[in-house]
PDB file of N, CA, C and O in Angstrom, chain B, residues numbered from 101:
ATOM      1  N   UNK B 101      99.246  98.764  91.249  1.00  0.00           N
ATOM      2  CA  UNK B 101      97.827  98.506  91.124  1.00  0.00           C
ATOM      3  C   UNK B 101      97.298  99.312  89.944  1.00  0.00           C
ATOM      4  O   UNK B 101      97.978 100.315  89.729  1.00  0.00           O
ATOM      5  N   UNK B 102      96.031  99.099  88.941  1.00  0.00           N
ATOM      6  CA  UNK B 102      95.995  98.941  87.758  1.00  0.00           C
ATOM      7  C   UNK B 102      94.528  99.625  88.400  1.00  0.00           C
ATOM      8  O   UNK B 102      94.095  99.661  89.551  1.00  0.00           O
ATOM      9  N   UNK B 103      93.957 100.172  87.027  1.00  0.00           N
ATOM     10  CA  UNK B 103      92.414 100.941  87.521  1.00  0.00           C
ATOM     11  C   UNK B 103      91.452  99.457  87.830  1.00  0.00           C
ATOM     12  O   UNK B 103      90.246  99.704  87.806  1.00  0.00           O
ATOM     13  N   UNK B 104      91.664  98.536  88.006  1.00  0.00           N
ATOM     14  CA  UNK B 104      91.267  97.502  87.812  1.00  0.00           C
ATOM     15  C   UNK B 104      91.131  96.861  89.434  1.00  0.00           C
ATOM     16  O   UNK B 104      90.210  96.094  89.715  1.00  0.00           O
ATOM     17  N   UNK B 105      91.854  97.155  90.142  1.00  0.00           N
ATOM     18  CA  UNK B 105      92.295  97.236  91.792  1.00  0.00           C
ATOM     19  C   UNK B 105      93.829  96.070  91.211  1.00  0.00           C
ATOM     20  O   UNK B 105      94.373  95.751  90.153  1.00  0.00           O
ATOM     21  N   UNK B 106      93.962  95.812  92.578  1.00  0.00           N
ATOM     22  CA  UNK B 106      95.133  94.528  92.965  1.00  0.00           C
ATOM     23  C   UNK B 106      94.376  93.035  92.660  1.00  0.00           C
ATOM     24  O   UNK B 106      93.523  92.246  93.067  1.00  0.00           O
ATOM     25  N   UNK B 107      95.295  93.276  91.708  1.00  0.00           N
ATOM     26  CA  UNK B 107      94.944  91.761  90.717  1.00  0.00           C
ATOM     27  C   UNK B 107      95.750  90.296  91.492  1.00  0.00           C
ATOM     28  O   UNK B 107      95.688  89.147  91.053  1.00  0.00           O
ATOM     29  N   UNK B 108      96.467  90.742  92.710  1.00  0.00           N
ATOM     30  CA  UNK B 108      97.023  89.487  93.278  1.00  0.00           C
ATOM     31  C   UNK B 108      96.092  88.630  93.717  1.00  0.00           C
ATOM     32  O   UNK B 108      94.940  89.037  93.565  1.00  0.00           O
ATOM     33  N   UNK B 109      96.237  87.372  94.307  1.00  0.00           N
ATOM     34  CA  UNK B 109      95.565  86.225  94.525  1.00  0.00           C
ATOM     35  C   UNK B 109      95.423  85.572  95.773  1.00  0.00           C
ATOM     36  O   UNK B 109      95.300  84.354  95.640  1.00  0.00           O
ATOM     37  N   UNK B 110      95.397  86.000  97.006  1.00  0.00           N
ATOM     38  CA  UNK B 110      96.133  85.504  98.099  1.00  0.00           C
ATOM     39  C   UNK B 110      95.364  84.173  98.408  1.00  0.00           C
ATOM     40  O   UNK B 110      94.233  83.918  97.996  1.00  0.00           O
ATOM     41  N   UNK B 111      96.137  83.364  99.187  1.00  0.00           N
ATOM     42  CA  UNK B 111      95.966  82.014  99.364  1.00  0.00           C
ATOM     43  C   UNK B 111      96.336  81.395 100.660  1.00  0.00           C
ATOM     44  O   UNK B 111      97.443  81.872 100.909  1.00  0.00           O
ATOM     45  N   UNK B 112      96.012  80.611 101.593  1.00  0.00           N
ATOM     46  CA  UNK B 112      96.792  80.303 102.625  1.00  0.00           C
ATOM     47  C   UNK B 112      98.019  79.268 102.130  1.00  0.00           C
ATOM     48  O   UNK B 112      98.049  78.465 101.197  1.00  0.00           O
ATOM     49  N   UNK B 113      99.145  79.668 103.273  1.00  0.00           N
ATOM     50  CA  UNK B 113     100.124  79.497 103.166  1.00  0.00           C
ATOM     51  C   UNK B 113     100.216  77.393 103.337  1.00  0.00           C
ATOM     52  O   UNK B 113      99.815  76.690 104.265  1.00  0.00           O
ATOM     53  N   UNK B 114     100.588  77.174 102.626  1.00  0.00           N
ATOM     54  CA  UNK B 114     100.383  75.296 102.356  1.00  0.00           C
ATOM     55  C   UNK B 114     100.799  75.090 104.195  1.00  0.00           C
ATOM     56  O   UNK B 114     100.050  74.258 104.706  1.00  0.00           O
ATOM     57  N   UNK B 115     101.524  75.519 104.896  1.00  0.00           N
ATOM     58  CA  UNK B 115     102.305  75.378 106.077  1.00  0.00           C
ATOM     59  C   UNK B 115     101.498  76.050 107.241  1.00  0.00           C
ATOM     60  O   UNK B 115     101.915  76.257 108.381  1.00  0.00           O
ATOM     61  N   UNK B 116     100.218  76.359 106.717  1.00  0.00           N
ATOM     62  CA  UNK B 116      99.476  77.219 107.983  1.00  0.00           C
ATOM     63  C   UNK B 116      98.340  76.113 108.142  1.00  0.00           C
ATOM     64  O   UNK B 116      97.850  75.587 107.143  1.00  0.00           O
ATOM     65  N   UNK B 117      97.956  75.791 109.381  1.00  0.00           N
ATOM     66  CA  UNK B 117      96.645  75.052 109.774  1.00  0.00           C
ATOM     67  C   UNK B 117      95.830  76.188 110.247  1.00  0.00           C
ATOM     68  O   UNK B 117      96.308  77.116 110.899  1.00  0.00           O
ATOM     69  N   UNK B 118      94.358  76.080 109.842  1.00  0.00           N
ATOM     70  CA  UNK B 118      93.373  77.431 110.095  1.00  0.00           C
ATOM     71  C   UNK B 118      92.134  76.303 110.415  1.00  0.00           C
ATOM     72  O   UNK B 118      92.134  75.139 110.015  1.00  0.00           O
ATOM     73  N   UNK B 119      90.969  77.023 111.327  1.00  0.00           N
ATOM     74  CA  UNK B 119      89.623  76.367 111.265  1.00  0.00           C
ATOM     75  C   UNK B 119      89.024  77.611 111.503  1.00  0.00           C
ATOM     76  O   UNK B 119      89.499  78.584 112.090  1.00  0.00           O
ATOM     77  N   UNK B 120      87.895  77.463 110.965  1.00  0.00           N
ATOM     78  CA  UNK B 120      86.753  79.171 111.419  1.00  0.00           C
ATOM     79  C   UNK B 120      85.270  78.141 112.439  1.00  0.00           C
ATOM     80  O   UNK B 120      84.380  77.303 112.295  1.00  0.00           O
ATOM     81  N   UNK B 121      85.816  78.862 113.244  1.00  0.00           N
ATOM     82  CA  UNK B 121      84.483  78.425 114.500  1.00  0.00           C
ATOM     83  C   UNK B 121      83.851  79.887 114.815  1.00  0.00           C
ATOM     84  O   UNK B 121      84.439  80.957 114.975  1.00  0.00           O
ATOM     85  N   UNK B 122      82.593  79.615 114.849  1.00  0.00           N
ATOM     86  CA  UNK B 122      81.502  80.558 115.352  1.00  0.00           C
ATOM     87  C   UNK B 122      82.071  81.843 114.307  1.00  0.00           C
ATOM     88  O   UNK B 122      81.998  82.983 114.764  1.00  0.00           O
ATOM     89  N   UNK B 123      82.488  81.698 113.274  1.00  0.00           N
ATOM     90  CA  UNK B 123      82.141  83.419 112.574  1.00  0.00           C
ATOM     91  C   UNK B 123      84.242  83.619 112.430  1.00  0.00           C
ATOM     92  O   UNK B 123      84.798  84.168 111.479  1.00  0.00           O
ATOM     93  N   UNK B 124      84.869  83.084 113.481  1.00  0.00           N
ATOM     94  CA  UNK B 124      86.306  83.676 113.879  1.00  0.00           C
ATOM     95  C   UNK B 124      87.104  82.597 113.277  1.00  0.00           C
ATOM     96  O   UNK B 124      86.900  81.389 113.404  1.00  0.00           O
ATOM     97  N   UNK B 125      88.107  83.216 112.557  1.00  0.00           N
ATOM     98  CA  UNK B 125      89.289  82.418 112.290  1.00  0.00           C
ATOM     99  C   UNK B 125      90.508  81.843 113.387  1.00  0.00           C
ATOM    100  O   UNK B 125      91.173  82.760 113.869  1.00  0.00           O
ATOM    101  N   UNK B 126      90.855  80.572 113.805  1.00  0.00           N
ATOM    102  CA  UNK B 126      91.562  80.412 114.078  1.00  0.00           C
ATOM    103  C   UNK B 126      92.855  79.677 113.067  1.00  0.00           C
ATOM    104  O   UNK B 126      92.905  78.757 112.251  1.00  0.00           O
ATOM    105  N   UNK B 127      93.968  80.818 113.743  1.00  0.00           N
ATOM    106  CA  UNK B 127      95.137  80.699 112.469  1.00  0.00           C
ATOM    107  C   UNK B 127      96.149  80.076 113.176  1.00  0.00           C
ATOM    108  O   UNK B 127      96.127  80.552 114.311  1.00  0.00           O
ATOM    109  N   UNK B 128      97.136  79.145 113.062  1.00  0.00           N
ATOM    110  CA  UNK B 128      98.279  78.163 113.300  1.00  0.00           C
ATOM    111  C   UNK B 128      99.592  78.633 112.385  1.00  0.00           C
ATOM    112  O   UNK B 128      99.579  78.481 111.163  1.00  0.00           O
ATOM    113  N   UNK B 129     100.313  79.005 112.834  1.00  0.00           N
ATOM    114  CA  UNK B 129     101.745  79.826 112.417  1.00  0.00           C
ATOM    115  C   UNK B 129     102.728  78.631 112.654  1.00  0.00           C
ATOM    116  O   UNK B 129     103.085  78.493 113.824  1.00  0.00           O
ATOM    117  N   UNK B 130     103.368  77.493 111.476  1.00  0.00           N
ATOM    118  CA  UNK B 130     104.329  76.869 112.394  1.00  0.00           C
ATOM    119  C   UNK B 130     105.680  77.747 112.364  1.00  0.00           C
ATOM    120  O   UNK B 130     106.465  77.482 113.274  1.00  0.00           O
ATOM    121  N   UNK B 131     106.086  78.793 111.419  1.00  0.00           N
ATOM    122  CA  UNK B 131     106.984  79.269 111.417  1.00  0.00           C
ATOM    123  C   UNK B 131     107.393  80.081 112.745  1.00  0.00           C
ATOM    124  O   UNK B 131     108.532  80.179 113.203  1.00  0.00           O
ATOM    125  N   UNK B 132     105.905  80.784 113.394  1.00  0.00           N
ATOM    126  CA  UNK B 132     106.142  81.983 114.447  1.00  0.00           C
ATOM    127  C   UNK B 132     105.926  80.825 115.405  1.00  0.00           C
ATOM    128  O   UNK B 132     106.661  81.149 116.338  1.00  0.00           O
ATOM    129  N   UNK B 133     105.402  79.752 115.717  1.00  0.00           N
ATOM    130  CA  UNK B 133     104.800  78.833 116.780  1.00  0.00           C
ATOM    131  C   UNK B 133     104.261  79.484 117.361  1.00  0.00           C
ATOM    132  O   UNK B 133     104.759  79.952 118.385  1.00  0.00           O
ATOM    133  N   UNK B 134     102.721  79.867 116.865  1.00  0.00           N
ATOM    134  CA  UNK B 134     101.529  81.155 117.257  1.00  0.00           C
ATOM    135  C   UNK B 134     100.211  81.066 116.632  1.00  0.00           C
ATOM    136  O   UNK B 134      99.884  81.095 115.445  1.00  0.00           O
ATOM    137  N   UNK B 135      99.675  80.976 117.476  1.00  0.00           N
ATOM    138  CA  UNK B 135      98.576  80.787 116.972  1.00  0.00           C
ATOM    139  C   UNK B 135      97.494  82.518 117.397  1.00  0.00           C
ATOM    140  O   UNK B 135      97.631  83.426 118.216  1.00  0.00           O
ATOM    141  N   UNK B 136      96.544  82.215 116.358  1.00  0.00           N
ATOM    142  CA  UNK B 136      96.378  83.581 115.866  1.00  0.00           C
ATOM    143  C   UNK B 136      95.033  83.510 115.814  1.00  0.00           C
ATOM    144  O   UNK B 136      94.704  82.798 114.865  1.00  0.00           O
ATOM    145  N   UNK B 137      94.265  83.859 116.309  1.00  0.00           N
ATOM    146  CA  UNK B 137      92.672  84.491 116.459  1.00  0.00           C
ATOM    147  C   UNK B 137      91.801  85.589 115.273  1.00  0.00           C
ATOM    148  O   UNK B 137      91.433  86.525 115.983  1.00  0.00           O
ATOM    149  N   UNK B 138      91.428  85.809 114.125  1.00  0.00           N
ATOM    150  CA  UNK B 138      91.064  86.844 113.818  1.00  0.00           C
ATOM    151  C   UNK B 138      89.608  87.402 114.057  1.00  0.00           C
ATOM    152  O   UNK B 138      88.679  86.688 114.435  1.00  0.00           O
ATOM    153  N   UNK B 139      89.512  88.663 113.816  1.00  0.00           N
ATOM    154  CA  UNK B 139      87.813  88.968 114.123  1.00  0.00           C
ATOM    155  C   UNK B 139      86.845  88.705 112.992  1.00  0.00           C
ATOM    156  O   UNK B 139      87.106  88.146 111.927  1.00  0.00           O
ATOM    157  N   UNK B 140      85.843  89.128 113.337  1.00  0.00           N
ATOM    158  CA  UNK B 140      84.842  88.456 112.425  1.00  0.00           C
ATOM    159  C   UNK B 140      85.003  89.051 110.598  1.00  0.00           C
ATOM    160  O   UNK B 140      84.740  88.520 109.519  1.00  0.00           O
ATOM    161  N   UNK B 141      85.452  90.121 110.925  1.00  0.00           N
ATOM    162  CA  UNK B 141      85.962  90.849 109.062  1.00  0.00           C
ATOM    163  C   UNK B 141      87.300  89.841 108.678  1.00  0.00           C
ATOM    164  O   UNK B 141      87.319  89.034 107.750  1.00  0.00           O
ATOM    165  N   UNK B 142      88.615  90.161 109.826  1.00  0.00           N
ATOM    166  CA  UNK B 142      89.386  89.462 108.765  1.00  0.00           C
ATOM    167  C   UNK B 142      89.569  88.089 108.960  1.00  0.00           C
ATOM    168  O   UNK B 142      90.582  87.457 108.660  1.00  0.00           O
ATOM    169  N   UNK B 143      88.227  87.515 109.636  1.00  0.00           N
ATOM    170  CA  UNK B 143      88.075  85.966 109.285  1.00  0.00           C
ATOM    171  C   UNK B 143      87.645  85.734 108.205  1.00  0.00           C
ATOM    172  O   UNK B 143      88.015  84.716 107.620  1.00  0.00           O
ATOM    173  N   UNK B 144      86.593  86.753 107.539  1.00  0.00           N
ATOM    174  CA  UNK B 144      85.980  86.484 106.402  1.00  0.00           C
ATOM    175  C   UNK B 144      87.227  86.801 105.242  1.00  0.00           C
ATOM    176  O   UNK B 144      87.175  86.263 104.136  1.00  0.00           O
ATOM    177  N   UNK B 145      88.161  87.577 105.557  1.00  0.00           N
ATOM    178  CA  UNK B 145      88.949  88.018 104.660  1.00  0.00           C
ATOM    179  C   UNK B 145      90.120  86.737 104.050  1.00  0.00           C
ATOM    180  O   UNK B 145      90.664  86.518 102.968  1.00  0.00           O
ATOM    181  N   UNK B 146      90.127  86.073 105.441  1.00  0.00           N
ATOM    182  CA  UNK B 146      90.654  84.751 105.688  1.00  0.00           C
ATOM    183  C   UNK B 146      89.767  83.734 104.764  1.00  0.00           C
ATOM    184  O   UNK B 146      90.289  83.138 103.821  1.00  0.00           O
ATOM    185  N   UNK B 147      88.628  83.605 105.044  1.00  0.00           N
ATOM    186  CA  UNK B 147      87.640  82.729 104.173  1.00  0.00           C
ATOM    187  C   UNK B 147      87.788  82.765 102.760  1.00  0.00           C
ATOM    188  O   UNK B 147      87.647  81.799 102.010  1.00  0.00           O
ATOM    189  N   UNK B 148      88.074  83.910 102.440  1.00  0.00           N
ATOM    190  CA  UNK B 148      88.132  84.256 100.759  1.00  0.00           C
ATOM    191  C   UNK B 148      89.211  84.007 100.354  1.00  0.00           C
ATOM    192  O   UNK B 148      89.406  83.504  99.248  1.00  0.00           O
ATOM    193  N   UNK B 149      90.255  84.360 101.299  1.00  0.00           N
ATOM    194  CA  UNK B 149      91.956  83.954 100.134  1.00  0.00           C
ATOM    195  C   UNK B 149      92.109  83.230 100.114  1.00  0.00           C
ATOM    196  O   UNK B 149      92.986  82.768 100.844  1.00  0.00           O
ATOM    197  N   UNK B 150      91.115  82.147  98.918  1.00  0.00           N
ATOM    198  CA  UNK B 150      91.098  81.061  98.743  1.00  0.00           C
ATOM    199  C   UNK B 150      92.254  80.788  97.246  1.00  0.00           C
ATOM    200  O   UNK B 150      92.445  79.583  97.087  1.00  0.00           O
ATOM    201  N   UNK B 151      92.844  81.489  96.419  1.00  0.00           N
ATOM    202  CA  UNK B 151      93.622  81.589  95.871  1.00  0.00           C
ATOM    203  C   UNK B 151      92.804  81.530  94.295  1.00  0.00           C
ATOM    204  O   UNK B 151      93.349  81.260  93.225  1.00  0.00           O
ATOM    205  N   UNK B 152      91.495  81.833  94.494  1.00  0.00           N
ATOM    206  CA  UNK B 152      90.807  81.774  93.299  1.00  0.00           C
ATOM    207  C   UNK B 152      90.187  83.270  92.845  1.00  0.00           C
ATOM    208  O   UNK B 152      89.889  83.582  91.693  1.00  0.00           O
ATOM    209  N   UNK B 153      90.069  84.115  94.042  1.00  0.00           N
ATOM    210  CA  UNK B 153      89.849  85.790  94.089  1.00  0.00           C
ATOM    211  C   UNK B 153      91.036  86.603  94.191  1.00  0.00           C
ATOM    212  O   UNK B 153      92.015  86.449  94.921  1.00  0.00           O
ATOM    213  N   UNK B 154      90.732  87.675  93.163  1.00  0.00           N
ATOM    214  CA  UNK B 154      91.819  88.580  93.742  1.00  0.00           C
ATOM    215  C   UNK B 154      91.581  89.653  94.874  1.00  0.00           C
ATOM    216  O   UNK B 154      90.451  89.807  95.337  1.00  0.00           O
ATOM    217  N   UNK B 155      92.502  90.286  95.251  1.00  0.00           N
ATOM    218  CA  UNK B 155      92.400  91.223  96.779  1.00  0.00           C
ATOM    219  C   UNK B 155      91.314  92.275  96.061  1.00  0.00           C
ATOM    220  O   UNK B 155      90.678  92.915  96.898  1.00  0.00           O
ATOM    221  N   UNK B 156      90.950  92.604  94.533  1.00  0.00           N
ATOM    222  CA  UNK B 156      90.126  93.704  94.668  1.00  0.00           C
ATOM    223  C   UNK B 156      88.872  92.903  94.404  1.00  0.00           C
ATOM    224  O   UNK B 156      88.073  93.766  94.042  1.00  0.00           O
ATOM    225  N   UNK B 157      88.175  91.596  94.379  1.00  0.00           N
ATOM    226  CA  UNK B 157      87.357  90.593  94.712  1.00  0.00           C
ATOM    227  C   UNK B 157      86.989  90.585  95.944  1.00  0.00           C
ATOM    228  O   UNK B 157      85.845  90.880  96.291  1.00  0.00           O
ATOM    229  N   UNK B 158      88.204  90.144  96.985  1.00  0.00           N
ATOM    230  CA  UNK B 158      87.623  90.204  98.035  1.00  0.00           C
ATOM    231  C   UNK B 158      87.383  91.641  98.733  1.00  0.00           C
ATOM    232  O   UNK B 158      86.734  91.663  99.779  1.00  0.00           O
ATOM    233  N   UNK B 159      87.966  93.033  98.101  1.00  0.00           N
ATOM    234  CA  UNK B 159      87.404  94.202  98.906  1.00  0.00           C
ATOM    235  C   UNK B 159      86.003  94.193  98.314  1.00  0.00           C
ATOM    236  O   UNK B 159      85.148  94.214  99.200  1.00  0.00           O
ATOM    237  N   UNK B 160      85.572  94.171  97.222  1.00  0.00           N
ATOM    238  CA  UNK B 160      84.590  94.288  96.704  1.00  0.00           C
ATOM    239  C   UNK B 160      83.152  93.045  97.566  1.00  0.00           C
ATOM    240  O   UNK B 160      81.997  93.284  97.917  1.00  0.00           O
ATOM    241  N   UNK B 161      83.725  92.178  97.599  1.00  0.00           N
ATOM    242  CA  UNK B 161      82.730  90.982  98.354  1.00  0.00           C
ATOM    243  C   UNK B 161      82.024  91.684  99.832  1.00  0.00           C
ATOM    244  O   UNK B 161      80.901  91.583 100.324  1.00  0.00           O
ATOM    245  N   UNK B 162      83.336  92.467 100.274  1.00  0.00           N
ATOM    246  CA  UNK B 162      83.220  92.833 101.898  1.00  0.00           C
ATOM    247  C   UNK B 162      81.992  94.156 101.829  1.00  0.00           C
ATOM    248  O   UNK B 162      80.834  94.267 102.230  1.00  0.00           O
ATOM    249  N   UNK B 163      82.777  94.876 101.234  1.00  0.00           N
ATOM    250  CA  UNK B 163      81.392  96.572 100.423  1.00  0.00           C
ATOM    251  C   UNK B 163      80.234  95.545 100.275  1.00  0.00           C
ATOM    252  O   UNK B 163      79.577  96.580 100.388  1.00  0.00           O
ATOM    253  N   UNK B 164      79.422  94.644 100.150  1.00  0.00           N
ATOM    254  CA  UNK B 164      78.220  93.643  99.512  1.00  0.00           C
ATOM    255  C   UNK B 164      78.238  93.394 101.047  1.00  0.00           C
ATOM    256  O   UNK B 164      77.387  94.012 101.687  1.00  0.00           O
ATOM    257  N   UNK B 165      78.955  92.704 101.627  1.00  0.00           N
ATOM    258  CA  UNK B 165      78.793  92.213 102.870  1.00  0.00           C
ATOM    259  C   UNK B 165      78.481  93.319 104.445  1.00  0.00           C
ATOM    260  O   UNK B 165      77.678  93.253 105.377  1.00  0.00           O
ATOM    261  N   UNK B 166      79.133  93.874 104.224  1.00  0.00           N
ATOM    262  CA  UNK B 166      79.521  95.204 105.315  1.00  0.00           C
ATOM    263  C   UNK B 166      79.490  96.402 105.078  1.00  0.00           C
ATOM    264  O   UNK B 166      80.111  96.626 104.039  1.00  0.00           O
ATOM    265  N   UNK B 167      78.957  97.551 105.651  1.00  0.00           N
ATOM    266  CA  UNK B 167      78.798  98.950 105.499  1.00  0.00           C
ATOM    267  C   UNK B 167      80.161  99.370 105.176  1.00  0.00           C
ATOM    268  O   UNK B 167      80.746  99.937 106.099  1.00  0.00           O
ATOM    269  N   UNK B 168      80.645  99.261 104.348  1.00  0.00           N
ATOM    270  CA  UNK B 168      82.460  99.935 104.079  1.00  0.00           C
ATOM    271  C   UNK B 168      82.198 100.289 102.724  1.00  0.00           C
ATOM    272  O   UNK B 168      81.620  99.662 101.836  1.00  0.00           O
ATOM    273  N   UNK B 169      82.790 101.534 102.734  1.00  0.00           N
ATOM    274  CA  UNK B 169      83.303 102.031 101.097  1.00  0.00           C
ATOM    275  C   UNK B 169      84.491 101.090 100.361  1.00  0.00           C
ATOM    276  O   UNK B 169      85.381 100.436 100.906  1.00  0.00           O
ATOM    277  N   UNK B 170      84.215 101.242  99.050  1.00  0.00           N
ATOM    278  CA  UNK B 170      84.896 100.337  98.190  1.00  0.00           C
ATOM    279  C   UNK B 170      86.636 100.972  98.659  1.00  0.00           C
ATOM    280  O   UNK B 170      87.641 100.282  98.830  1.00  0.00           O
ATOM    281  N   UNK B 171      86.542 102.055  98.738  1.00  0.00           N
ATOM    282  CA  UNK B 171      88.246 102.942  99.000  1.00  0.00           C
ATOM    283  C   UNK B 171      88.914 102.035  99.976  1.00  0.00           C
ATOM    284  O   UNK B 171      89.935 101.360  99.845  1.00  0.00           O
ATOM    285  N   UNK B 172      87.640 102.255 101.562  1.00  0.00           N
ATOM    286  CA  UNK B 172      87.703 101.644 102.311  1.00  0.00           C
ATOM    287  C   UNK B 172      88.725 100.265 102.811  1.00  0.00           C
ATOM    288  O   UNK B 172      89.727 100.167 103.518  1.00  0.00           O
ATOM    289  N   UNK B 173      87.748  99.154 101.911  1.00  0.00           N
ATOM    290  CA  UNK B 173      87.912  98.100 101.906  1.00  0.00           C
ATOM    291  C   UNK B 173      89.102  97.757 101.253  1.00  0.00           C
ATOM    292  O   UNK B 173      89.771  96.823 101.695  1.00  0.00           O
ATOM    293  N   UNK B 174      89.532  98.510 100.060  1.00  0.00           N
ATOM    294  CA  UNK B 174      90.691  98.168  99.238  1.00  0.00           C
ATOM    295  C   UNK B 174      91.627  98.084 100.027  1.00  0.00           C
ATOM    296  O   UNK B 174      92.302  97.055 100.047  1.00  0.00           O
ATOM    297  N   UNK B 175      91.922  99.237 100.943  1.00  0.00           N
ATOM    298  CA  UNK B 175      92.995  99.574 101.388  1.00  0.00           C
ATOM    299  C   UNK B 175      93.002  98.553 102.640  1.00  0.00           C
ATOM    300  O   UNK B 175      94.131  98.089 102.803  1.00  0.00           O
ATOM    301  N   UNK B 176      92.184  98.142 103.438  1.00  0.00           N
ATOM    302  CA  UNK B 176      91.867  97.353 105.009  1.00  0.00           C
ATOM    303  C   UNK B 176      92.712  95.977 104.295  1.00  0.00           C
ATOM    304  O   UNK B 176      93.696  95.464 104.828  1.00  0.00           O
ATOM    305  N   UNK B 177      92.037  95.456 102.835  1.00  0.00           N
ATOM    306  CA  UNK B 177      91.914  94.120 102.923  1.00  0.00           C
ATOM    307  C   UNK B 177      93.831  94.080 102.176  1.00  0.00           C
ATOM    308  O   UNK B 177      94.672  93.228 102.462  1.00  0.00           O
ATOM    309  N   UNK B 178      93.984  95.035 101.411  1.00  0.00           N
ATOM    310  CA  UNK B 178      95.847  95.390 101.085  1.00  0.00           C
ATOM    311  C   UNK B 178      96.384  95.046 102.134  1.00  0.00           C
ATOM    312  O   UNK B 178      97.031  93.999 102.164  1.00  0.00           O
ATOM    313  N   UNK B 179      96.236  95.899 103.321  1.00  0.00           N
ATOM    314  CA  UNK B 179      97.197  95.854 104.543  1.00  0.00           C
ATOM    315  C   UNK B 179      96.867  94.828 104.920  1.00  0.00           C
ATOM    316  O   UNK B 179      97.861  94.102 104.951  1.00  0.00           O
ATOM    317  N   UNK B 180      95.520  94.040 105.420  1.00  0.00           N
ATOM    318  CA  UNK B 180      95.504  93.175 106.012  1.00  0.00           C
ATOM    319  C   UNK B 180      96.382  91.845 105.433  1.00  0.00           C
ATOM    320  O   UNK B 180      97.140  91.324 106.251  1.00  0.00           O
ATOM    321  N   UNK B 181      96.330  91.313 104.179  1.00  0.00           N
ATOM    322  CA  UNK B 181      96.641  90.542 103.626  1.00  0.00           C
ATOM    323  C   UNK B 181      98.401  90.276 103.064  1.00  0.00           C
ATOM    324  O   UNK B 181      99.017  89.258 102.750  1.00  0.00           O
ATOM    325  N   UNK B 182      98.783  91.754 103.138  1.00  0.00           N
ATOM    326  CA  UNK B 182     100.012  92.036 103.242  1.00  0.00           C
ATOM    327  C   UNK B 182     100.768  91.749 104.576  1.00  0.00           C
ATOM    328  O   UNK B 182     101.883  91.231 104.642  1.00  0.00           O
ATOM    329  N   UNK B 183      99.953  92.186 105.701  1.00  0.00           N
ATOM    330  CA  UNK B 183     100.596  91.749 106.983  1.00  0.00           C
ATOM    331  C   UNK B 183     100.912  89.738 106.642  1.00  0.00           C
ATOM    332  O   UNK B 183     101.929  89.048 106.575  1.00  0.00           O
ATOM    333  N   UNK B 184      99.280  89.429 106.498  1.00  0.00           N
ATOM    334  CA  UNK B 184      99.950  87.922 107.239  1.00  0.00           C
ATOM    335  C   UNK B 184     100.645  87.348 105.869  1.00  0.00           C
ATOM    336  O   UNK B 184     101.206  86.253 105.916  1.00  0.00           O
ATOM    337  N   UNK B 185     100.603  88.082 104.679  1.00  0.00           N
ATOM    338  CA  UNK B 185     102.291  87.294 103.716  1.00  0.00           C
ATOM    339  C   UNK B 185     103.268  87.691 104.770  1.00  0.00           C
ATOM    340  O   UNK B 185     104.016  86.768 105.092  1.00  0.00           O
ATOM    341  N   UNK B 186     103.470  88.864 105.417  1.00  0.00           N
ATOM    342  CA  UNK B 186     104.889  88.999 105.844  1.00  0.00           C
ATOM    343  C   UNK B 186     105.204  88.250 107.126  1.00  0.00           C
ATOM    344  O   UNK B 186     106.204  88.288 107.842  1.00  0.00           O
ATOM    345  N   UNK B 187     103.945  87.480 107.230  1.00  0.00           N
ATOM    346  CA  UNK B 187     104.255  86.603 108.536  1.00  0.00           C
ATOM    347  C   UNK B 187     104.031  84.906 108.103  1.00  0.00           C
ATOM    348  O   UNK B 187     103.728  84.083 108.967  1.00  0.00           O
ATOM    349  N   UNK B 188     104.165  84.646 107.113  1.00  0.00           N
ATOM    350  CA  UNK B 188     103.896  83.800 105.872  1.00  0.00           C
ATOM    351  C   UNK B 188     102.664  82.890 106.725  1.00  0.00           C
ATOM    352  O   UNK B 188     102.902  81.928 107.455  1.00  0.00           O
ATOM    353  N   UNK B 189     101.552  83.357 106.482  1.00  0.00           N
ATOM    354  CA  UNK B 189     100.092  82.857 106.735  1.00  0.00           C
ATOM    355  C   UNK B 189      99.855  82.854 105.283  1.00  0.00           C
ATOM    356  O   UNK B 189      99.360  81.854 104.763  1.00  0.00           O
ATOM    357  N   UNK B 190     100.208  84.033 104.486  1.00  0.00           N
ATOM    358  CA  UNK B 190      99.149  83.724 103.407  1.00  0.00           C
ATOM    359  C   UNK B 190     100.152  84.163 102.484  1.00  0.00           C
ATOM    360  O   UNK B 190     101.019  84.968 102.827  1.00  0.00           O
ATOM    361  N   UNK B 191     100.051  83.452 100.784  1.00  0.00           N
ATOM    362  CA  UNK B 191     101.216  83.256  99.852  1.00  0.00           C
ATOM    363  C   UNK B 191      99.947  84.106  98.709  1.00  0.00           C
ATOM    364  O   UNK B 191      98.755  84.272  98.969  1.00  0.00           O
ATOM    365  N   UNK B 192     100.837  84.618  97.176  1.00  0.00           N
ATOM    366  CA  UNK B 192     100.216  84.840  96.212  1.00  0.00           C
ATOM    367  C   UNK B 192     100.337  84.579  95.197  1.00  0.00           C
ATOM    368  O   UNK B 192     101.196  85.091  94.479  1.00  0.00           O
ATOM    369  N   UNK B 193      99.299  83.471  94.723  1.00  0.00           N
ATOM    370  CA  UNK B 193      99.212  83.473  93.197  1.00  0.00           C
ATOM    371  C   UNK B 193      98.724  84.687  92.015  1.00  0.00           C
ATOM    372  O   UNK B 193      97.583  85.050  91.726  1.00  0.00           O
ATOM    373  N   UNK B 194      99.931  85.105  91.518  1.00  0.00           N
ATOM    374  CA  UNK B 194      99.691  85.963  90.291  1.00  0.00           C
ATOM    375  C   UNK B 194      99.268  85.993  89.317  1.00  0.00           C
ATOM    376  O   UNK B 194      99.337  87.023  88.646  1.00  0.00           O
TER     377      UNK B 194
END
């Protein structure tokens, strides 16, 4: 990561079905056959990795949106977004 934050791109995974009802992400795993609930932050976090922002875009969107420090957020929306690549929910364009 660059003074610039994490310039990656995250995106949902072409193989994941998602819908956001009432505020919450619901996520569809066909790889895990699991389906996946998120809360109202990393639904929104979900909303954004639209593959057109990068991860220090969307920490920055969330600090505007939510009482969180920019440090904060960098690091929540890293891990978060890192988890569901490693559960291939979400892929990155570089």
């Amino acid at each position: 990561m660059d003074e610039n934050g994490d310039q990656r791109r995250p995106r949902h995974h072409p193989r994941t079905a998602a819908r956001v009802f009432s505020g919450e992400a619901v996520v569809i795993s066909p790889a895990e056959n699991m389906v996946r609930m998120f809360n109202p932050v990393g639904s929104r976090i979900w909303e954004l990795a639209d593959g057109r922002r990068t991860v220090e875009e969307i920490a920055r969107r969330l600090t505007e949106e939510y009482a969180v420090e920019l440090a904060v957020a960098r690091a929540e929306v890293k891990e978060f977004v890192d988890a569901l690549a490693a559960k291939d929910l979400l892929t990155f364009d570089e």
